[in-house]
N, C-alpha and C positions, 0 to 999 in steps of 0.2 A: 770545731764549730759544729752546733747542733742545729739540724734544718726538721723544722716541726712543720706538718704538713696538716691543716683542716678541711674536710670537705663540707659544705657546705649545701643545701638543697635547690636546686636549680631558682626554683621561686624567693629565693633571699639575691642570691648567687646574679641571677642573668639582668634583674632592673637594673643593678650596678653597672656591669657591662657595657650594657646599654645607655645610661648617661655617661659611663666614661667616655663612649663612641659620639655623645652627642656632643659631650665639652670641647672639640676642638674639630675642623673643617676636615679633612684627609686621613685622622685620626683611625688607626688599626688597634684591631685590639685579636688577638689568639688567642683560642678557645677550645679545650681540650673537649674530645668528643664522649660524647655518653649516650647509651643505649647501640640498638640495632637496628633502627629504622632505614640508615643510609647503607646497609651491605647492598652489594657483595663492593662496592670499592672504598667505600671506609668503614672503621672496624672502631669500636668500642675499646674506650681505655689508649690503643694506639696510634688514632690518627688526633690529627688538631685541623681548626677553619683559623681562615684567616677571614676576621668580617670587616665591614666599616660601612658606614653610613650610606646609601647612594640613593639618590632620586629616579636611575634610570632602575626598572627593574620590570623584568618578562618573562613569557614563558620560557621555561629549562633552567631559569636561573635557581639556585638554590639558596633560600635565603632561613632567617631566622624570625620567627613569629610567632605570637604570641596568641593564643587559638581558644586559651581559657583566662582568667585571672590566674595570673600565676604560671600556668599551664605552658610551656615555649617546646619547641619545635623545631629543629634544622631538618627543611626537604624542599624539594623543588616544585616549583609552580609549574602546576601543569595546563592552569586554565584560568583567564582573567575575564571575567564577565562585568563594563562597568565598575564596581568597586568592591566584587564580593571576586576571593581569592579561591581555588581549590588547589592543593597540595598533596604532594605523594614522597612519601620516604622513598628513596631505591629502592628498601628492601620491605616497603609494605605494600599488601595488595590493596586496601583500603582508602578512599581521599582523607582528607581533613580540608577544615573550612574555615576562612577569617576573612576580615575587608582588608582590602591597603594599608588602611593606617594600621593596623595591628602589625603590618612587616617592622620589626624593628632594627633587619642589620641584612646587607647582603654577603654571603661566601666571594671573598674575592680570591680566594685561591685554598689549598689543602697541604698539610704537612702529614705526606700519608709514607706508613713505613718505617717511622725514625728517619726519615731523613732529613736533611737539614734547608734544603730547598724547597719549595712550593713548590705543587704542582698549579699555577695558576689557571683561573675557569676561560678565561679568554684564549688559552692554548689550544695547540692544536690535537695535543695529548688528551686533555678533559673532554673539550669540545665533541672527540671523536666516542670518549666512551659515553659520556651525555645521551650523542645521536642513537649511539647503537642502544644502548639499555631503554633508553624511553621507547623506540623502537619495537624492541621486546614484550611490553607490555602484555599481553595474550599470553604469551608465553610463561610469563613472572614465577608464578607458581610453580611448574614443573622446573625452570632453572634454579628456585629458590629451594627447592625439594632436593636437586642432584647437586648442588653447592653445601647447602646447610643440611643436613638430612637428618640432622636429631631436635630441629628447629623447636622450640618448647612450642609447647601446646597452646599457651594463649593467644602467640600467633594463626594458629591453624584457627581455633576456635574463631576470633577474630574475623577470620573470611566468613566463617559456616555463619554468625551472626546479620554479618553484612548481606550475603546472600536471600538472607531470610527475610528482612524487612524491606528487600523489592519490592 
């Protein structure tokens, strides 16, 4: 048997997803991860989310959003103002910005590592690294420096822009 594998560009790739997650109430859908936004605890290519539709959704949660046309995002909310969202990757120094309605799926758990179990967000596994890493914030850069230390450059770039337009 031959298994043919297409990848697909997130902005064709994730509407789908997303109305598969809309077609039915409880409805889970696993979602292989891509990029680096969410290090140092998920990883690019290795880990998967487990999303699905939910109404409740707050700060730490990590959800999936849609921030451009086209444009999606898995990271966690760090700040709900009203109905305008701000968001941060784990592993970005940077916010990003969308309303509510633009969330279109929340992380309810991670298949991080190859493993076959979730680690899910309401545990008290997640829950703890959540506290501690948001926690860290201040610190971000220099832990993201002695973790990643060949981090490419448009991340770094990235901050120096942000910085600039204070």
């Amino acid at each position: 048997m031959i298994t043919v594998t297409k990848q697909l560009p997130n902005a064709e790739f994730l509407p789908f997803v997303v109305s598969e997650l809309q077609s039915a109430e409880g409805k889970t859908v696993t979602l292989p991860l891509r990029g680096r936004s969410m290090r140092p605890f998920l990883e690019d290519g290795r880990d998967k989310a487990l999303l699905t539709i939910s109404p409740d959704i707050g700060v730490g949660d990590a959800v999936l959003a849609e921030i451009a046309k086209g444009r999606f995002v898995l990271h966690r909310i760090v700040a709900i103002e009203g109905l305008q969202v701000t968001l941060r990757g784990d592993g970005n120094l940077s916010d990003e910005h969308c309303t509510l309605a633009d969330i279109r799926a929340k992380a309810i758990g991670f298949y991080r590592k190859g493993r076959a179990k979730a680690d899910m967000t309401d545990g008290l596994k997640w829950r703890l690294y959540s506290w501690l890493w948001t926690r860290a914030y201040p610190l971000r850069r220099y832990l993201l420096f002695v973790l990643y230390p060949h981090l490419p450059a448009r991340f770094k770039n990235n901050h120096i822009k942000n910085k600039q337009k204070k």
